[in-house]
N, C-alpha and C positions, 0 to 999 in steps of 0.2 A: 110514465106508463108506456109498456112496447105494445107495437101491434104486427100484425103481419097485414101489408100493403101490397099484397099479391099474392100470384100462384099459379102455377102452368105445368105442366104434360108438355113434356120436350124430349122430342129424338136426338141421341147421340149415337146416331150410325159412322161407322169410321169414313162413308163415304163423302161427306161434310167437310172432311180436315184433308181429301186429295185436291187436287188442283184443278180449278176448270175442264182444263183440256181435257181432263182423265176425267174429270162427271160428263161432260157431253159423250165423250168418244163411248160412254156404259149407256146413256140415252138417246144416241140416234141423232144426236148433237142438239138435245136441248139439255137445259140442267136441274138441279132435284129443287122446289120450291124449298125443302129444306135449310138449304143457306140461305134463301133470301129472307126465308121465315125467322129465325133466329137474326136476323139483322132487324126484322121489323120490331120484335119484343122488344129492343135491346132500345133502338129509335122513338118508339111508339109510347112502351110505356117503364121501363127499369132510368131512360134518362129523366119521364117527368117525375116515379115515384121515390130518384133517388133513396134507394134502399143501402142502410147501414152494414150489412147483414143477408148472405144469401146462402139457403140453407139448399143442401142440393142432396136429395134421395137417391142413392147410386147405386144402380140394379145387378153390378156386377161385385158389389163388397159384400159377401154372403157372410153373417154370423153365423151361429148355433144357439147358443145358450143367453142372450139375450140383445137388448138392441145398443149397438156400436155406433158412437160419435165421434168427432177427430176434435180435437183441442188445444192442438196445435197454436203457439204464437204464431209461427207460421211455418210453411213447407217449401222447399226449396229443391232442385230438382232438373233431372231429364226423366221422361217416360219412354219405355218402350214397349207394346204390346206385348205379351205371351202367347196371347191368342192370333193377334194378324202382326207379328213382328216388320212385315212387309212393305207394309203398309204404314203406320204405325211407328213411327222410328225415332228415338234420342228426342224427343216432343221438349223443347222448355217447358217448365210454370213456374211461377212465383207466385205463391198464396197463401196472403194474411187469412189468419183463421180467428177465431172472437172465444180466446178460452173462458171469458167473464159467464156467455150465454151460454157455454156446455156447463159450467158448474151452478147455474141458475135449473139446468134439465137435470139433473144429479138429484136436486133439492128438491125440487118438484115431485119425481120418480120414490123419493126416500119414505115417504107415508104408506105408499101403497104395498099391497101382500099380492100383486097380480104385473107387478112390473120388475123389469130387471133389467137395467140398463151397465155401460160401460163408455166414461168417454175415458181417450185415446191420446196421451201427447208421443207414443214413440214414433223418436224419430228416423225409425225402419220400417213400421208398419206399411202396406202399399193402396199406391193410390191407382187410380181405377181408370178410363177413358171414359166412363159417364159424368163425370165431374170433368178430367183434362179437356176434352174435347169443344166445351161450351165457353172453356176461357178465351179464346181467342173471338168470340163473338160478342157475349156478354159479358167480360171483366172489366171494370174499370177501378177503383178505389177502393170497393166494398171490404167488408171480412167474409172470408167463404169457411164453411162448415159441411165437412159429406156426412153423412148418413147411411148405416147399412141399411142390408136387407136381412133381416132373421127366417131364413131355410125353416124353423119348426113354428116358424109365428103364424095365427089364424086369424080371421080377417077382422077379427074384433081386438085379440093383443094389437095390429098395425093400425085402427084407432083410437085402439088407449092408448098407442105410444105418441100418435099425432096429436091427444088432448092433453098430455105432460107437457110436448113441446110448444103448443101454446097456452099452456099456464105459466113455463117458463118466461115466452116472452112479451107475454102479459107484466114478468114480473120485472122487466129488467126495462132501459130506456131506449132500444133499439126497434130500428123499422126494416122489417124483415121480411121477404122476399122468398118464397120455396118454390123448389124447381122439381118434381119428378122426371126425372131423368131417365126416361126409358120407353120399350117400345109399347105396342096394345097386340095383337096372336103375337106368338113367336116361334113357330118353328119352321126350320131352316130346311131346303131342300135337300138331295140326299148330294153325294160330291160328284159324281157319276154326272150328274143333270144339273147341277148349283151354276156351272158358268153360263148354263141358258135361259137363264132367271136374272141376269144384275139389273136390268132396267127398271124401274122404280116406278113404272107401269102398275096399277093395280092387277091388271090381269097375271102381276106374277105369285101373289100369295097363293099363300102354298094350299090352301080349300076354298072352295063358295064357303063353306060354312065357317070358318076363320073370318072371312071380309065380312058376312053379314053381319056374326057376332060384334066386331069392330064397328060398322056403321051402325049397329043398332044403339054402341056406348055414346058414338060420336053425338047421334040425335040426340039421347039425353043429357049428353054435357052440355050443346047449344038450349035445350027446353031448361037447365037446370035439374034436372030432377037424380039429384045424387044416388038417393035413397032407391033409386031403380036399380043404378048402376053397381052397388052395394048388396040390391038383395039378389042381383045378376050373378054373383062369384064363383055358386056353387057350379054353374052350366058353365060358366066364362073358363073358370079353370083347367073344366077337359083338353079348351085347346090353346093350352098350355102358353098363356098371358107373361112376357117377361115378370121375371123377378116375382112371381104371381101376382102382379099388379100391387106387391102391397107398396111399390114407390108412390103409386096412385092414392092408396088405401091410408098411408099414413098422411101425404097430405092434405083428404078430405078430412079426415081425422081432424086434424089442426083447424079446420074452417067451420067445422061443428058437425060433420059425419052425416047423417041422415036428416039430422035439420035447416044443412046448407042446401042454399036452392040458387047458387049465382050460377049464372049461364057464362060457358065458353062462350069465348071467339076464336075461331079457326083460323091460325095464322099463319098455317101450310096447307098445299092437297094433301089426300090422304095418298101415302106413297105407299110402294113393294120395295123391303130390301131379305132379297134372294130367298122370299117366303113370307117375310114376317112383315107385321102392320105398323106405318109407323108416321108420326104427325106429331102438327105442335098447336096444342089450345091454352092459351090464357084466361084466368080467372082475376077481375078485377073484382074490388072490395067495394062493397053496393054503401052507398051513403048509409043504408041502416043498419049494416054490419053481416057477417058471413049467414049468420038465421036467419036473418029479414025476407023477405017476399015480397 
């Protein structure tokens, strides 16, 4: 029987994959807890829980018509951003992916009249910097699996898409690891003024009320209380949550949605990239399981 032995709210800001030099010289010569933060996950708790399996929520692979898996034996590859090509450039991966677990989500998804899922082996479809980004920090052995984000899904399809995924891997014998891969506010300054914002300074988000919204998520993830953060969406959404938070959405989904109560741990500050809120909190799996209290 599988389970899922984790789960984290992780930034893949591009500024993680430049080079020292270039993160100090954007912070006044300190650098973004971000990389060290992702080094600690990867040290702290992916090498004790050994994860088979890491399914990663990717804020930039937008569906439509319902929710997109990749199922891939595996992918192979250079990246190069569309968006910051610049930066961003001819990237390797190599990434085993676990097509046994997409066709365990298939089966899962198949009963229900409120689900509609699609996984993916072609091997043209693209892959994203919310997923490449995180392999050079936390890849080791595992099979990796991205995950869209569905543009028309509402905050209840992205937990009934997260309770298929773990009925699935409930059903199969893998220990599995999810990653929402994405930021908390997200809008970006205008271009005019964008290059006097790269420091990762909180004072660079783009509103008070964007950072409060964000600290107010952040207190509930440390208290546990999902179910806040969930009935928070309709206010959270105005100002405009990557990916509408449903990277977030689906993987509370998967931990039991409103009756999960594990508390983050903060294993970034909470940083500014050029507006938007962005951190890394881990959710460990409480000895009485993702409901317990």
């Amino acid at each position: 029987m599988g389970e899922i032995v984790g789960a984290a709210l992780v930034a893949h800001v591009p500024t993680i994959v430049m080079s020292e030099a270039e993160r100090r010289a954007m912070n006044g010569g300190a650098d973004t807890t971000l990389v060290s933060g992702l080094e600690h996950i990867r040290s702290e708790y992916l090498d004790s829980l050994r994860p088979d399996t890491i399914v990663v929520f990717d804020t930039h692979w937008f569906t439509t018509f319902e929710h997109c898996f990749t199922s891939h034996v595996r992918r192979v590859g250079r990246y190069t951003s569309d968006e910051l090509p610049r930066g961003m450039v001819a990237m390797p991966y190599d990434i085993p992916g676990d097509p046994e677990l997409a066709a365990q989500i298939v089966a899962a998804a198949a009963p229900r009249d409120d689900m509609w899922v699609h996984a993916t082996e072609d091997p043209y479809i693209g892959v994203h910097y919310p997923t490449v980004n995180l392999l050079g920090f936390l890849q080791r052995d595992e099979r990796w699996m991205s995950v869209g984000v569905c543009q028309t899904a509402e905050v209840e399809d992205f937990l009934a898409f997260g309770a298929v995924l773990a009925e699935a891997i409930s059903q199969s014998d893998r220990r599995v690891v999810l990653l929402a891969s994405g930021g908390m506010s997200h809008r970006f300054w205008p271009l005019r003024e964008l290059r006097h914002h790269e420091s990762c300074d909180p004072s660079n988000l783009i509103s008070a009320d964007a950072r409060e919204a964000d600290l107010r998520i952040l207190s509930w993830f440390e208290a546990g209380d999902h179910a806040s953060v969930i009935d928070f969406m309709p206010e959270y959404r105005a100002l405009a949550p990557e990916g509408r938070f449903g990277h977030y959405l689906m993987m509370v989904g998967a931990l039991g949605a409103r009756k999960c109560r594990t508390a983050g741990v903060q294993c970034s500050d909470y940083e500014a990239a050029v507006g938007t809120g962005q951190v890394h909190v881990f959710f460990e799996r409480p000895a009485q399981g993702w409901e317990g209290t």
